[in-house]
N, C-alpha and C positions, 0 to 999 in steps of 0.2 A: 531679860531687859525689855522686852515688849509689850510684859505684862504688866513690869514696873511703869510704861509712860505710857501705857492703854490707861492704869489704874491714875494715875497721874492728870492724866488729863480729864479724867471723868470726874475728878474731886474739884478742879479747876473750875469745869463745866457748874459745878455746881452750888460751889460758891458765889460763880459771877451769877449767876440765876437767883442765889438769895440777896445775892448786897446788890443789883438791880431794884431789887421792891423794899430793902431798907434807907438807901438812898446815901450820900455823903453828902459832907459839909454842913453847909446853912438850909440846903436844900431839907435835912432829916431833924433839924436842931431847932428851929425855930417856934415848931409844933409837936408835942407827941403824937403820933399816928393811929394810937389808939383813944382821939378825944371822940365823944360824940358825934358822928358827920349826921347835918339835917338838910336836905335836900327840899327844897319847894316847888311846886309845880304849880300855875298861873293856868290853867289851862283854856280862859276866854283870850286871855292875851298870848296865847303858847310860849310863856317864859318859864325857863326854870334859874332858880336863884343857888347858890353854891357857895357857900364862905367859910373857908376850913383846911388843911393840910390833905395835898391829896394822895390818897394810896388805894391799896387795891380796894378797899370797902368802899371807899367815895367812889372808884371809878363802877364798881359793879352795880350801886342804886344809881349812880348815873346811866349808865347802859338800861335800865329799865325805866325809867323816867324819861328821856330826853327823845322826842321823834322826830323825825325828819322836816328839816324849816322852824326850827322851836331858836329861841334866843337864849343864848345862856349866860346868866348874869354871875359875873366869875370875880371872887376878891380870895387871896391868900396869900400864905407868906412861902408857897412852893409847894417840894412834896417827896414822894418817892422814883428816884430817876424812870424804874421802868412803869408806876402807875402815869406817871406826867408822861412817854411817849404814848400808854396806850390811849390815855382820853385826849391825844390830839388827832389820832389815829379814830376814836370813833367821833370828833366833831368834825371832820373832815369825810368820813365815809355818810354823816344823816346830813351833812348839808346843814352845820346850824351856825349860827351867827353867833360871835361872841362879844360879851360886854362888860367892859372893866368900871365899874361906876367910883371903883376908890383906891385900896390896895390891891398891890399884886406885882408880887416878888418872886424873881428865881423863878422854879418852876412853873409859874403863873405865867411867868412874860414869855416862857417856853409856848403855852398855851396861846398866848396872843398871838407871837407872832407866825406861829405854822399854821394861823386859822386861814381859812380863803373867806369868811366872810365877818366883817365885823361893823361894830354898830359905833357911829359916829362919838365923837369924844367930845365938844365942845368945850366947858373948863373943869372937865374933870382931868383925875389924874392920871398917870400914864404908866405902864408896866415899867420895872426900875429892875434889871439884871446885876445879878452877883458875880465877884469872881469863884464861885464856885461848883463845879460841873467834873463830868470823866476827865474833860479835858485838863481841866486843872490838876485830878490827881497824876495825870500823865505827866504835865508839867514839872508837876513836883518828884518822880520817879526821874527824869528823866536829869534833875538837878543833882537828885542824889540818891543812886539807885543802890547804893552799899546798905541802907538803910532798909531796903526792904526783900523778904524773904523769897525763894523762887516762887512758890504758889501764889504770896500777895502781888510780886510783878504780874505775873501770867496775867491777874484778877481785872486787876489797874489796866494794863493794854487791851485786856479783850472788850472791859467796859467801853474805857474812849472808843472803841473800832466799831462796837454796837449803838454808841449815842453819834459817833459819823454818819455812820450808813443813813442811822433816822434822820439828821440834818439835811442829807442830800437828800433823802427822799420826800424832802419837803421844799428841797431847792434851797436852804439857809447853808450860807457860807461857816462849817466848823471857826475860819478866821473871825466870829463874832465873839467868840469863847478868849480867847489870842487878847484880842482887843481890851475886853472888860478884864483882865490879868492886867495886862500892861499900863493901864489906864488907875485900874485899884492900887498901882505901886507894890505890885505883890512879893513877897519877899519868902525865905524856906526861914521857918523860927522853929528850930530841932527841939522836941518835949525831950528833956533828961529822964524823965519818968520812964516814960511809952519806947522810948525812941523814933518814935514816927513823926517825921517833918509836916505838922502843920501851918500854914500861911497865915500871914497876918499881912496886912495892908495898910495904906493911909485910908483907904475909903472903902466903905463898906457893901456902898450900892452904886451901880452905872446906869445913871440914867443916858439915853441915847436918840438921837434927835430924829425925823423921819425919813433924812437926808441919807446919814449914816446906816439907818436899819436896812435902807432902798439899796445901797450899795455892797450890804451882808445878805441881801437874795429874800427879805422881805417886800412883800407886792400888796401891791391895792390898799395901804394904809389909810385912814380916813381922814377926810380934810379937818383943819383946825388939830394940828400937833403940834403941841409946845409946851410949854411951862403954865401950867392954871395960875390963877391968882393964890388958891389954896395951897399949891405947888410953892410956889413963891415966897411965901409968908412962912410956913413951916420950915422951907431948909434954910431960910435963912438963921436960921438958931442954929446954928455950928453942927448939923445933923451930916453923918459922913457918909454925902453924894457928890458923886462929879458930873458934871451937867456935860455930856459931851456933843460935839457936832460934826458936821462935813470936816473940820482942820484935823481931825483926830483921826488915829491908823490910816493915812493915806498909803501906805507903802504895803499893807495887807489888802488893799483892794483893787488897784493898779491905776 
């Protein structure tokens, strides 16, 4: 028996270690991960520029490109859960500044908000959170856990308990993840196919104000946050965002 849950947990182990750099949800779906990644490096203005799904290939020319004090100019639509904790992990270890000039979703806003330095936003647009994260698939195990197999729960909890740890060790409230759920109107809509309870929502993306972010354990946000004119203009064509602020999850933050 002890070889059977030695053996058990070593399969475990290592699943959660590959669907970490496959990633779930919107986070892995938005972009294949094997498109092109082109990295640019400015090096009189020490920027590098980045636009694309990130995984382990974006993060490793990154790690070679990006030196210590350099700005990094970051748009995408997310990425792979463990490539997005390691490149906040090395833009927090080179000390580099980040810069949202347009898009930047899910995994991206991951990026924003664990940075300790970033570059002023004026009426540009703003990181815009999904309900989609470990935490969510926890959520949804935890809705309906007959639906998934022993090793896929193990998989689903060890995730959430390795994308926590990263949150806290960034000082960001897990109850951020909670919130953009609650907020999405997230619902379990069971595949008869798969079997596997996927979510569906009213809204797609949570945008989140700099009130709300200050009170999920984001720090030093930059002055002038809010809704661009460009902002503005575009969701207003029935695009599925909820603009939240300070009124929203007040009972997740105390």
């Amino acid at each position: 028996m002890r070889n059977i849950a030695s053996i058990t947990r070593g399969v475990a182990g290592a699943l959660v270690t590959a669907c970490l750099f496959w990633g779930s949800g919107a986070w892995a779906q938005a972009y294949h991960p094997t498109y092109d990644l082109l990295v640019l490096r400015d090096a009189t203005a020490k920027r590098v520029t980045f636009s694309n799904f990130i995984n382990r290939d974006a993060v490793a020319k990154l790690r070679q490109t990006l030196e210590v004090g350099d700005t990094l100019q970051l748009e995408g639509p997310g990425g792979e859960v463990g490539s997005v904790m390691d490149l906040a992990r090395l833009i927090r270890d080179r000390q580099v500044v980040v810069d949202v000039p347009w898009r930047c979703m899910s995994g991206c806003a991951i990026i924003y908000i664990t940075a300790q330095r970033r570059a002023p936003h004026g009426d540009r647009a703003k990181p815009v959170f999904t309900h989609n994260s470990p935490i969510t698939d926890e959520w949804m195990l935890e809705q309906r856990p007959e639906l998934y197999s022993f090793l896929h729960a193990v998989l689903v909890r060890t995730r959430a308990k390795m994308f926590r740890d990263f949150l806290d060790e960034f000082e960001i409230s897990p109850d951020l993840f909670t919130c953009a759920n609650r907020l999405a109107m997230l619902e379990i809509d069971v595949n008869t196919e798969t079997g596997l309870p996927p979510a569906k929502s009213k809204y797609e993306f949570i945008w989140m104000s700099d009130g709300l972010l200050t009170r999920f354990g984001a720090k030093g946000l930059p002055p002038g946050w809010g809704m661009s004119p460009f902002e503005r203009e575009l969701w207003s064509h029935g695009r599925p965002y909820y603009w939240a602020d300070e009124r929203d999850c007040r009972d997740l933050t105390g």
